[in-house]
C-alpha positions in Angstrom: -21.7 91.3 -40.3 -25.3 90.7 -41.8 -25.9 86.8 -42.0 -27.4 86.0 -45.6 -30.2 83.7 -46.1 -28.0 80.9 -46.6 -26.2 80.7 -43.1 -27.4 79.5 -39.9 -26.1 80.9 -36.3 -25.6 78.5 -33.5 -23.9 79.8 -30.3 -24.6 77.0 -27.5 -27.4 75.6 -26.1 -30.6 74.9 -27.9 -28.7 75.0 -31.4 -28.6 77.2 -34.5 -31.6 79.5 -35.4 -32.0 80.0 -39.1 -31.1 83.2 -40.2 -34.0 83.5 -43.1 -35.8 83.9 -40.6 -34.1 86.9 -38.9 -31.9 87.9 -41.3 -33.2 91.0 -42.6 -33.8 92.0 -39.6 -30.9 91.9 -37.1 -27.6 92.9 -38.0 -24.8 91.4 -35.5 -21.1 92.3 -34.6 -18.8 90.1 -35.8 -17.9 88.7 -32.3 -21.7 88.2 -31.6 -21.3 84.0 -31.6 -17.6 83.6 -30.9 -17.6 84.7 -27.4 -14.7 87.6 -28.0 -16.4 90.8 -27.0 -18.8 91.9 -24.0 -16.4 90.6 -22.2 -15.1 94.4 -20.8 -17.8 96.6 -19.1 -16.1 99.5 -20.4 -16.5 99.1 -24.1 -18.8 101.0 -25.6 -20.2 97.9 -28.0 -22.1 95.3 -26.4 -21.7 91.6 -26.6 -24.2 91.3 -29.7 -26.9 93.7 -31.0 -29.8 93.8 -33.9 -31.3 96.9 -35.3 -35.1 96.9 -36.0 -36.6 100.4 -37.6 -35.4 102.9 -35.7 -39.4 105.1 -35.4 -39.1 105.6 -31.5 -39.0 109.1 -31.0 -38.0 110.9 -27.7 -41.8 111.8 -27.2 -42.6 108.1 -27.5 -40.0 106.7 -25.3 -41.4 109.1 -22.2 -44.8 108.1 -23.1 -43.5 104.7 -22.6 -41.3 105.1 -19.5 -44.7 107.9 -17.9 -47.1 105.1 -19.2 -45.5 102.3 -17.3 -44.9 104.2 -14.2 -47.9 106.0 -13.8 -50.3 104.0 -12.3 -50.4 101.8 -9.8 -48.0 103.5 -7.8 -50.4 106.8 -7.8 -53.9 105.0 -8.1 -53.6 101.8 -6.3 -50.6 102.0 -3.6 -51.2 105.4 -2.3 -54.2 105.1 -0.4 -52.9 102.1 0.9 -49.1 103.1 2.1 -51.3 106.0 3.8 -54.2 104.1 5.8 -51.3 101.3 6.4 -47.6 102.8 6.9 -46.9 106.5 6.5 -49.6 108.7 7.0 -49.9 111.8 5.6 -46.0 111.7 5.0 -47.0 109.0 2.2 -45.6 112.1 0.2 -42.2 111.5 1.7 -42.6 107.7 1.3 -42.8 108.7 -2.4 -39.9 111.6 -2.4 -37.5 109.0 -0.6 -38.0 106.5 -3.3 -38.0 109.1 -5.7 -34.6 110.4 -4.9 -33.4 106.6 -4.7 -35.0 106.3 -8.3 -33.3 108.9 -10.0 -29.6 108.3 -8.1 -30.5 104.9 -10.2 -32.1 106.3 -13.0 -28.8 108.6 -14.2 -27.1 105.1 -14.0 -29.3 103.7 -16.5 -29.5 107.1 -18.4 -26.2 106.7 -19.3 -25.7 102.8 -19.7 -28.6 103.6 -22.0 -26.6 105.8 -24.0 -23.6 103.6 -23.7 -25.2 100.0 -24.6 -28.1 100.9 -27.0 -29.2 97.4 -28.0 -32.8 96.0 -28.3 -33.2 93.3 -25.5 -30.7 94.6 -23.7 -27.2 93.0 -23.1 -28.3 89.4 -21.8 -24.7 87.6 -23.1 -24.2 84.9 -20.8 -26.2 81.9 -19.8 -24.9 82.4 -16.1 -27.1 86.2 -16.5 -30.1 84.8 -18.8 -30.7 81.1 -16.9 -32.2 84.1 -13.8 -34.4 85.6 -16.4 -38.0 83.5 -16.4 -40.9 84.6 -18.1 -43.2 84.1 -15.1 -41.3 86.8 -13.0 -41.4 89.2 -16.0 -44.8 88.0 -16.7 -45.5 89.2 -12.4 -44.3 92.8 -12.9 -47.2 93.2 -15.9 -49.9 90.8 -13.8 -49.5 92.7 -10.4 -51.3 95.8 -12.1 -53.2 93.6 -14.7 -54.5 92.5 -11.4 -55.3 95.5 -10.0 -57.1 96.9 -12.8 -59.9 93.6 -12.4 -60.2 94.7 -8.5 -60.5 98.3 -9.8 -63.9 97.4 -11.9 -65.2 95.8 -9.1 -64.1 98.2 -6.8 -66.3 100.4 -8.8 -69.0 98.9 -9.6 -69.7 97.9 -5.9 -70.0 101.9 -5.4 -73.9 101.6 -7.9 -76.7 102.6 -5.8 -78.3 99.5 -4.2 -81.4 99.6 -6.7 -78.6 98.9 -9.0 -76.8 96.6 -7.7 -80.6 94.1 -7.8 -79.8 93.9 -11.9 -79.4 90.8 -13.3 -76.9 92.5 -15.7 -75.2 93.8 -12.3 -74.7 90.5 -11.1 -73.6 88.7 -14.2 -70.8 91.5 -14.2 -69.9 91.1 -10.5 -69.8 87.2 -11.0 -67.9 86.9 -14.0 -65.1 90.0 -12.6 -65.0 88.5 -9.0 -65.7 84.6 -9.1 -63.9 84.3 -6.0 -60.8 81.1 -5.2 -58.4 83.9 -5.9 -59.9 84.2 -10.0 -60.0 87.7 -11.4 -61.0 87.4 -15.4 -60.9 91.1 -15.6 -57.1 90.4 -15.3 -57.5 87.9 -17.9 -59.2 90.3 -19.9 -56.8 93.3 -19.7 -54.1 91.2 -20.3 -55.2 89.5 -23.1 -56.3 93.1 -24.9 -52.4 93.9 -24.1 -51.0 90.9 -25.7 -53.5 91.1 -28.9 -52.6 94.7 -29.5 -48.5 93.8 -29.0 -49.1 91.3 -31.6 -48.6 94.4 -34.5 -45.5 95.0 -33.3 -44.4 98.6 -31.1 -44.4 100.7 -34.0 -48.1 100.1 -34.2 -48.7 99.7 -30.9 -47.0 102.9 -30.2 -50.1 105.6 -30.9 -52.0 103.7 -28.2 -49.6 104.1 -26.0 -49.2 107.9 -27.0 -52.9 108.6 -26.2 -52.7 107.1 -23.5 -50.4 108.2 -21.7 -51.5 112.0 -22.4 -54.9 110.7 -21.0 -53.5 109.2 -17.9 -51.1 112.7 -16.9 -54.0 114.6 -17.9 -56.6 112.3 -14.9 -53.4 112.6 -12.5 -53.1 116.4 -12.6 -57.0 116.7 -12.3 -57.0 114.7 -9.5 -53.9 116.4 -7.9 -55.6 119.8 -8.0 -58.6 118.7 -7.0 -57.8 117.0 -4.0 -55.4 120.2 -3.7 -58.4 122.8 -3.0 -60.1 120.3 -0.9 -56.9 120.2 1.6 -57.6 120.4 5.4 -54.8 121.6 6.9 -56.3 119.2 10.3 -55.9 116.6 8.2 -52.0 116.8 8.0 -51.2 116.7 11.8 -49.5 115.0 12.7 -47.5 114.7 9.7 -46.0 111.4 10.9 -48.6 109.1 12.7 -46.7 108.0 16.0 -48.2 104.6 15.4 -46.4 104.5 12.4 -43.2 106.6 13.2 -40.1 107.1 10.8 -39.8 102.9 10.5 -43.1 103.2 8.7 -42.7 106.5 6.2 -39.0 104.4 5.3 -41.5 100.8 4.8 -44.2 103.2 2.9 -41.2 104.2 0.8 -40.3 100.9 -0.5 -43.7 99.4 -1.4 -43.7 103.0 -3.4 -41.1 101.8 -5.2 -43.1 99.9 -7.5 -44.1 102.8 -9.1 -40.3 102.9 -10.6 -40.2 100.0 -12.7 -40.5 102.2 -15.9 -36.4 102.0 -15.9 -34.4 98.7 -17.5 -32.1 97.2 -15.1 -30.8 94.7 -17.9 -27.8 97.2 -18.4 -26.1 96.3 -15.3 -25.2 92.7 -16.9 -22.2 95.3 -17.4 -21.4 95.1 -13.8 -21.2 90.8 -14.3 -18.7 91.4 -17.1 -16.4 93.0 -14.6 -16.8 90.0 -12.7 -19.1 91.4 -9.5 -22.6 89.8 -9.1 -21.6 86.4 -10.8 -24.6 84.5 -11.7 -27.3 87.0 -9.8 -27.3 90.3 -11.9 -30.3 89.0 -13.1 -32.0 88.9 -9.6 -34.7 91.4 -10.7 -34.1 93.6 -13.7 -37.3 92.2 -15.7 -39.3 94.7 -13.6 -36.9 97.9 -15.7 -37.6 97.2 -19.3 -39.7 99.7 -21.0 -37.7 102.8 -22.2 -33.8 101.2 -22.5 -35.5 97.8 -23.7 -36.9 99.8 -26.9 -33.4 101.7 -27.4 -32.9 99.4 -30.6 -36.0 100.9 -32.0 -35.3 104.4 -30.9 -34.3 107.3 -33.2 -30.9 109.1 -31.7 -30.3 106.4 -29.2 -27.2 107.5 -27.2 -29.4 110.8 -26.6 -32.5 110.0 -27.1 -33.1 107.2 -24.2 -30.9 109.0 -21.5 -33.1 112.0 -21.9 -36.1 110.2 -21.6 -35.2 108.5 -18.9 -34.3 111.9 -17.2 -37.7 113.1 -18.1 -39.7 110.3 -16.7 -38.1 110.6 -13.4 -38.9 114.3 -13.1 -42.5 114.0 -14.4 -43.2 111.1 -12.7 -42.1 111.7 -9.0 -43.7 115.0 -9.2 -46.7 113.7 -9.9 -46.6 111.1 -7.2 -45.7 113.6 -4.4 -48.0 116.2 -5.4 -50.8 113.8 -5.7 -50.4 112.0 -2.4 -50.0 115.1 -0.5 -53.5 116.1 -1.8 -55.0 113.0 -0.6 -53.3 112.7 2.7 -54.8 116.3 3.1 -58.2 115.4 1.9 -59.1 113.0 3.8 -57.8 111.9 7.4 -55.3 108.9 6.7 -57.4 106.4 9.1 -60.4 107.1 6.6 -58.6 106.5 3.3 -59.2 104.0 1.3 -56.7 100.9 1.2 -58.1 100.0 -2.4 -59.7 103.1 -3.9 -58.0 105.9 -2.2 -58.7 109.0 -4.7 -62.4 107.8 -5.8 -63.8 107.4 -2.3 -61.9 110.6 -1.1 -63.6 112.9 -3.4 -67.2 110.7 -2.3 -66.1 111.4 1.5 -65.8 115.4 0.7 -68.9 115.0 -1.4 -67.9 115.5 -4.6 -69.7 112.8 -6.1 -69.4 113.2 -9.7 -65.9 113.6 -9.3 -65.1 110.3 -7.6 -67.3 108.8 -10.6 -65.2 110.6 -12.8 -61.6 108.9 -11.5 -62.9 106.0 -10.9 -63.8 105.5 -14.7 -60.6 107.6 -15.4 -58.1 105.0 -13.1 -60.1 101.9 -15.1 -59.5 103.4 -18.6 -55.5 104.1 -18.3 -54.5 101.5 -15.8 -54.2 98.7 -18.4 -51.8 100.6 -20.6 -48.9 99.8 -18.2 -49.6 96.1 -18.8 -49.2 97.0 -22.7 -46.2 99.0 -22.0 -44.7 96.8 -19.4 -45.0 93.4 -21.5 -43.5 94.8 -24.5 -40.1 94.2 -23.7 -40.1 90.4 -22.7 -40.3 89.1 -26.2 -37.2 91.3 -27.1 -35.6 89.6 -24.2 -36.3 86.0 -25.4 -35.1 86.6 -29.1 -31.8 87.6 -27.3 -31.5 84.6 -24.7 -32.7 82.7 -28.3 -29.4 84.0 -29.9 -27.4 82.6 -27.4 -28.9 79.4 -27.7 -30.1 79.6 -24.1 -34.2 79.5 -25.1 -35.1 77.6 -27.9 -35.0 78.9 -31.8 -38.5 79.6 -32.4 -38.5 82.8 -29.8 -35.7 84.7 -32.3 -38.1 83.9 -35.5 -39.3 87.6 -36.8 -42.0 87.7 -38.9 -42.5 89.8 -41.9 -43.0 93.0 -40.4 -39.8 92.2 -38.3 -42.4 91.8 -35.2 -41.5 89.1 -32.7 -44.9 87.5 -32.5 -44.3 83.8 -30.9 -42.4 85.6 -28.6 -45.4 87.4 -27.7 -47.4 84.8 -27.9 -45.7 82.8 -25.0 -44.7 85.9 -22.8 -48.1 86.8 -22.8 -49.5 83.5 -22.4 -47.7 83.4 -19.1 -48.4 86.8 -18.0 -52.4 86.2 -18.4 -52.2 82.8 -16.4 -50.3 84.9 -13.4 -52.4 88.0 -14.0 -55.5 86.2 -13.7 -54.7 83.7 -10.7 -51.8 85.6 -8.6 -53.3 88.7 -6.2 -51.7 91.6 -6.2 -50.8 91.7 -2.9 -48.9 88.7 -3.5 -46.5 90.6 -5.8 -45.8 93.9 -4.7 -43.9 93.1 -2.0 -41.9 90.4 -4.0 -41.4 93.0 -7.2 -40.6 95.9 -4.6 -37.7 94.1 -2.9 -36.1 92.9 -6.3 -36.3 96.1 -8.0 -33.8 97.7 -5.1 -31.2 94.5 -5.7 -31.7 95.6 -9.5 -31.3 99.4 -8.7 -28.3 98.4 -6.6 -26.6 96.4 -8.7 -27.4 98.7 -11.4 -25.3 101.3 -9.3 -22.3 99.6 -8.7 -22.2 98.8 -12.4 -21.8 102.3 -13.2 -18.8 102.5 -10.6 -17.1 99.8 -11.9 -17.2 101.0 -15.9 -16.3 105.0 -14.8 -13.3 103.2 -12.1 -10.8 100.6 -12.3 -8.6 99.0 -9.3 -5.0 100.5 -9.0 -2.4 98.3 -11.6 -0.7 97.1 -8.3 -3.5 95.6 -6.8 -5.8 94.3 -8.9 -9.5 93.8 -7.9 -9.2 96.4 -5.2 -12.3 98.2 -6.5 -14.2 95.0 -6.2 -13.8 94.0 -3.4 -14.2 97.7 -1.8 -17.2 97.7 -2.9 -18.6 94.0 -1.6 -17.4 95.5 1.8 -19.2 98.9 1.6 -22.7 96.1 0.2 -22.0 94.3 3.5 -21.2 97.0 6.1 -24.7 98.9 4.0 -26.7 95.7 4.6 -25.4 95.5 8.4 -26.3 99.4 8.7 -29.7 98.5 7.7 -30.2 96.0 9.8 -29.2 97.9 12.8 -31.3 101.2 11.7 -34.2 98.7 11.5 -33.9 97.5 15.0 -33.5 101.4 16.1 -36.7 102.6 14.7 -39.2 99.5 15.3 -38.2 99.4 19.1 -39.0 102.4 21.4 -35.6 101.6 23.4 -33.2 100.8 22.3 -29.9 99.8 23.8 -26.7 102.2 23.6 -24.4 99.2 22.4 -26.8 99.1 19.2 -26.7 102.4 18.3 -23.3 102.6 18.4 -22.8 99.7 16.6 -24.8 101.6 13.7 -23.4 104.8 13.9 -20.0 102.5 13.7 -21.4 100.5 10.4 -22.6 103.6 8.7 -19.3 105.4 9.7 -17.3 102.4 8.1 -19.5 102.9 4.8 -18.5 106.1 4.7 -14.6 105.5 4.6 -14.6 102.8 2.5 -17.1 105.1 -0.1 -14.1 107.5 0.4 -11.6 105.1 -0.4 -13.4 104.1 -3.6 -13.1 107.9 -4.4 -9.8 108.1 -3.5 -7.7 104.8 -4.0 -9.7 103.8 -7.6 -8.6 105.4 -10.7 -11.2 107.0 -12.5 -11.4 105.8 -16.3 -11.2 109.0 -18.6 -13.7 109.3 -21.4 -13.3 112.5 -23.9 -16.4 113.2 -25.2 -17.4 109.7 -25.2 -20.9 111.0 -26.8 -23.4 109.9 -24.8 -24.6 111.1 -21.2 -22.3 110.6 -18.1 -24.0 109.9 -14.8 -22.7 112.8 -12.2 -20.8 112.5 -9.4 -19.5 109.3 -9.4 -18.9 107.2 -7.4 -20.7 109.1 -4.8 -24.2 109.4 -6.3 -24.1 105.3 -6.8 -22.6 105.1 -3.6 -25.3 107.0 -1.8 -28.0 104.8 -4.3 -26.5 101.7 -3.0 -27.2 102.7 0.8 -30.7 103.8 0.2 -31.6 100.7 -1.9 -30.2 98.3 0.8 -31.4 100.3 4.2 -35.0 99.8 2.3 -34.3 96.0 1.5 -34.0 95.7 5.4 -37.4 97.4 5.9 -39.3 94.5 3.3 -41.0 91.9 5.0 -39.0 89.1 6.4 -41.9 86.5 3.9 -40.7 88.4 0.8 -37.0 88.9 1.8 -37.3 84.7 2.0 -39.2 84.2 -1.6 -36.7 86.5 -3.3 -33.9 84.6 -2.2 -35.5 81.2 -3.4 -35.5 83.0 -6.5 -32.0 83.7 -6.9 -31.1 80.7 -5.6 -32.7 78.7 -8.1 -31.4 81.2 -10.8 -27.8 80.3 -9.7 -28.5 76.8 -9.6 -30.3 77.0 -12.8 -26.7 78.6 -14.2 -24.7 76.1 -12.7 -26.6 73.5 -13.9 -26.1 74.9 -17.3 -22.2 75.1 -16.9 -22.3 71.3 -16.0 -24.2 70.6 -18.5 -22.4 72.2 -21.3 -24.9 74.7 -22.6 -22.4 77.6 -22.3 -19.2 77.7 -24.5 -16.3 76.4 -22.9 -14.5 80.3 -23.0 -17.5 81.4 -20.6 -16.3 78.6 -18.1 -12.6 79.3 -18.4 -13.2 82.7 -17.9 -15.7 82.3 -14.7 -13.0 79.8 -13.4 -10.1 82.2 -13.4 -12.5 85.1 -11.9 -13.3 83.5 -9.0 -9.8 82.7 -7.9 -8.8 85.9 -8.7 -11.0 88.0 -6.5 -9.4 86.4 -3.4 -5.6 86.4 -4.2 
C-alpha cells in the first residue's frame, strides 16, 4: 500500500515518522508495520521495501561494486602483505581470498536477486541494534585514511630543494600534524559526503568516471611492472620466514579489498532462526552494489550480474597486479606504504612512479564516495522500524536522504580523520569473514529445509560443521606457525576436518532441498557445497587474524547483543518479535 499524506507510520521504538514526508517516495507491503511477513527466509518478498527511481543501470552498479573494491586492496595493502607476510606469493594471498570472495559473492548474487530492496532487509531490532554508524563510518575512514598518508607519502618523494618551500611545509603540516590527526582524511571525506548530498543518481557520473579512470591506472601499472619482471625476484616463491601460515595471514588482510559485496541479505539466515541477534556482526562493510538494488533498473538480474562481474574484474586485477610487483622488485625492498610508486623509482622509471603516485591519489577517494552511500539507506530503514529516530527516514524533494547523510558522514569524517588505518584493517578484515560466513549458511538454509520428522536438523548440522570449522582452524594454525609439531595434533586436525566433511555430507544428504521452478532470479550453484566450502575458508582465515582484533570484534558483538537485549526489555520491539524469539530458542534444543 502507498501511505497518503494524511497517515502516519509508527512500528516500535522511536514512534511514528510522518509519511508527507516519505510518502511519495517509498511504497511499502502491506505487512511492512504489522510484523506478519519476513518472517520466512524463503519468501521471495522481504519484510518491508520502498522504491526510489529505478536509473541504476548494470554498467553503474559494477562501476560501483569495481569503484569500491579497487583500491586499497591493490594500492595500499599489496606492498605491505608482500614486505610483511607472503612474499612474492602476495598473488596467492589475493587468489585465496578471491576464491573465498566469489564462493560468497554467488550467495549474495542471488539473495540480490531474491531480496531486491533499498537498505537492505534490516526487520528486526535484535539485527539493526548491531548496526552503528561508527563501524560503517570505519569501513569508508580506513581508506579515507589512507588516501591523507598517500599525499604525504608523495609529497615526501619532492627533491630536497623542494622540500625547503614554505608552501612545502604548510602542506606537510596541515596533511600530517602529527597525535594521530590526518586532515587529508577530513578533507576526502568531507568532498564524499558533499557530493552524496545530490543524491546517487547525481552522484553516479562521478562514480562512472571514475571508476574507468582507476581500471585504466590498475592495468597500466600491471603491465608495466609486468615487462619489468625479474624472474630472481620470484624465488623463492614462498619466503621460508614467512611460510604457508603467512601467504594464508596475507590472504585475510587482502580481504579488505572485498567489501564491494552487501552482507545485509543474510538477515535471511536470522529469520530462519540461526545467528540470533549477531547477523549483524559485520555486514556494513558489503553495501555498495545490493544496497543500491532499490534504485537499480532490472533488479533480480541486474545486481546478481553485477556482482558476478565485479568479482571477475576485480580479483583479476589484484592477482595480476601483485604478481608484477612481487616480480619487480625483491619483496624485502618493497614498500610497506607505497609499494607500486617506489617500485617503478627502484627500477628507475621515474616518471612512471610520479605518474601512479598522482594516479593512486586521484581515484582512491572514490571508494569513500561509493562506500558511504549506502549507510543513509540503512538508517531510513532502521527509522521505519522505529529503531533510529524519525528524522533519518525524512526524504527530501528530490527523494534524497540528506540528514541521513548528514549524520553518517559526520561520523565517518570524525573516524576518518582521527582513527589510523592500521587500526581498522585488521578489525574490518575479521568481520567481513563472520559476514561472508554467515552470508553462506544463509543461502543453505533458504535452498534446504530440515526433514518434517525432525525439525531443526539442518540447523543445528550446521552450528556443528561452524564449530568442528573453527576447531579445524585452530588446529591448522598451530600446525603451520610451529616447525614441530606433535603427531597427536595433527591427527586431531585431520580428525576435525574429516568430521566437517561428514557432517557437510550429511547436510547434502539428510536436508531436503527446497524446489524453486524458475524462480526468476539467479540461483547460487552447487549448494550446499559451494557455501559449505565458503564457510571453511572464511573461518580457517578468522583463526589466522590477530589474537588483539579477534578480542575487539567480539566486544563488538557483544555489546550489539546486549544492545538487543536491552531493547527487548525495554519494549522497543513489538511483542510478536519477543514471542517469536522466545519459542525459537526452546526449539532449537528439543
Amino acid at each position: 500500500m502507498i501511505f497518503s499524506p494524511d497517515e502516519s507510520m509508527s512500528c516500535a521504538g522511536y514512534g511514528s515518522v510522518p509519511s508527507s514526508d516519505i510518502g511519495a517516495a517509498v511504497r511499502y507491503n502491506d505487512d511492512a508495520c504489522n510484523g506478519s511477513g519476513g518472517r520466512n527466509a524463503k519468501s521471495h518478498h522481504p519484510h518491508h521495501s520502498y522504491e526510489l527511481n529505478r536509473h541504476m543501470s548494470l554498467f553503474d552498479l559494477v562501476s560501483v561494486g569495481v569503484g569500491a573494491t579497487v583500491g586499497s586492496g591493490v594500492f595500499v595493502l599489496t606492498g605491505l602483505i608482500a614486505h610483511t607476510l607472503s612474499g612474492p606469493a602476495v598473488s596467492v594471498s589475493w587468489l585465496i581470498a578471491g576464491l573465498a570472495a566469489c564462493a560468497s559473492g554467488l550467495c549474495y548474487a542471488e539473495l540480490g536477486g531474491r531480496f531486491p530492496s533499498v537498505g537492505s532487509t534490516y526487520v528486526y531490532a535484535k539485527e539493526t541494534m548491531g548496526d552503528c554508524a561508527a563501524v560503517i563510518a570505519g569501513a569508508a575512514s580506513a581508506v579515507a585514511r589512507s588516501w591523507g598518508d598517500k599525499v604525504v607519502e608523495y609529497m615526501k618523494t619532492f627533491e630536497d630543494e623542494d622540500k625547503t618551500s614554505s608552501l612545502y611545509q604548510f602542506f606537510i603540516s596541515t596533511l600530517d600534524p602529527g597525535y594521530g590527526i590526518n586532515f587529508g582524511a577530513f578533507f576526502v571525506s568531507l568532498v564524499a559526503v558533499l557530493l552524496l548530498l545530490d543524491g546517487v543518481k547525481e552522484s553516479k557520473h562521478v562514480t562512472n568516471f571514475f571508476t574507468i579512470l582507476k581500471v585504466f591506472l590498475v592495468i597500466f601499472i600491471s603491465v608495466t611492472s609486468m615487462i619489468l619482471v625479474k624472474k630472481e625476484n620470484l624465488i623463492p616463491f614462498v619466503p621460508p620466514e614467512f611460510g604457508a601460515g603467512g601467504v594464508i595471514r596475507g590472504s585475510t588482510s587482502s580481504f579488505f579489498g572485498y567489501i564491494g559485496f552487501d552482507g545485509r541479505y543474510m538477515i535471511h539466515l536470522s529469520q530462519c532462526g540461526f545467528g540470533l541477534g549477531i547477523t549483524y556482526s559485520k555486514s556494513r562493510s558489503f553495501k555498495e552494489i545490493c544496497c543500491l538494488s532499490g534504485e537499480a533498473i532490472d533488479p533480480s538480474r541486474n545486481v546478481p550480474r553485477a556482482i558476478i562481474i565485479t568479482l571477475l574484474i576485480v580479483t583479476s586485477l589484484y592477482v595480476v597486479a601483485s604478481l608484477g610487483l612481487a616480480g619487480m622488485v625483491p619483496y624485502q625492498d618493497i614498500s610497506e606504504a607505497s609499494g607500486f610508486p617506489d617500485g617503478f623509482r627502484y627500477r628507475g622509471y621515474n616518471w612512471t612512479a610520479d605518474l601512479t603516485a598522482l594516479g593512486e591519489i586521484t581515484v582512491l577517494p572514490l571508494c569513500v564516495l561509493v562506500t558511504i552511500m549506502a549507510q543513509p539507506r540503512l538508517n531510513f530503514t532502521m527509522a521505519m522500524d522505529g529503531v533510529l529516530p524519525p528524522f533519518f527516514a525524512e526524504v527530501d524533494e528530490k527523494q534524497n536522504l540528506k540528514k541521513g547523510t548528514k549524520v553518517a558522514g559526520a561520523v565517518m569524517i570524525i573516524i576518518a580523520t582521527v582513527v589510523p588505518f592500521a587500526h581498522l584493517d585488521d578489525l574490518i578484515s575479521s568481520g567481513i569473514l563472520i559476514a561472508f560466513t554467515i552470508t553462506d549458511a544463509s543461502i543453505i538454509l533458504v535452498r534446504h529445509t530440515s526433514p518434517h520428522d525432525e525439525p531443526f536438523k539442518l540447523e543445528r548440522l550446521l552450528i556443528v560443521f561452524h564449530v568442528l570449522s573453527l576447531v579445524s582452524g585452530l588446529l591448522f594454525k598451530n600446525c603451520i606457525s610451529e616447525e614441530e609439531t606433535g603427531h597427536a595434533v595433527r591427527v586431531m586436525t585431520l580428525t576435525s576436518c574429516a568430521g566437517s566433511l561428514i557432517i557437510g555430507n550429511l547436510i547434502r544428504t539428510k536436508c531436503p532441498r527446497v524446489d524453486e521452478a524458475d524462480p526468476g532470479f539467479f540461483l547460487t550453484p552447487a549448494v550446499p557445497i559451494l557455501p559449505l566450502c565458503g564457510c571453511f575458508v572464511n573461518i580457517l582465515l578468522i583463526t589466522r587474524m590477530e589474537l588483539k582484533s579477534l578480542i575487539v570484534l567480539f566486544g563488538y558483538l557483544v555489546f550489539a547483543l546486549l544492545g538487543h537485549l536491552y531493547n527487548l526489555h525495554r519494549g522497543r520491539l513489538p511483542a510478536e518479535n519477543i514471542v517469536e524469539i522466545s519459542r525459537f530458542d526452546d526449539a532449537w534444543w528439543r
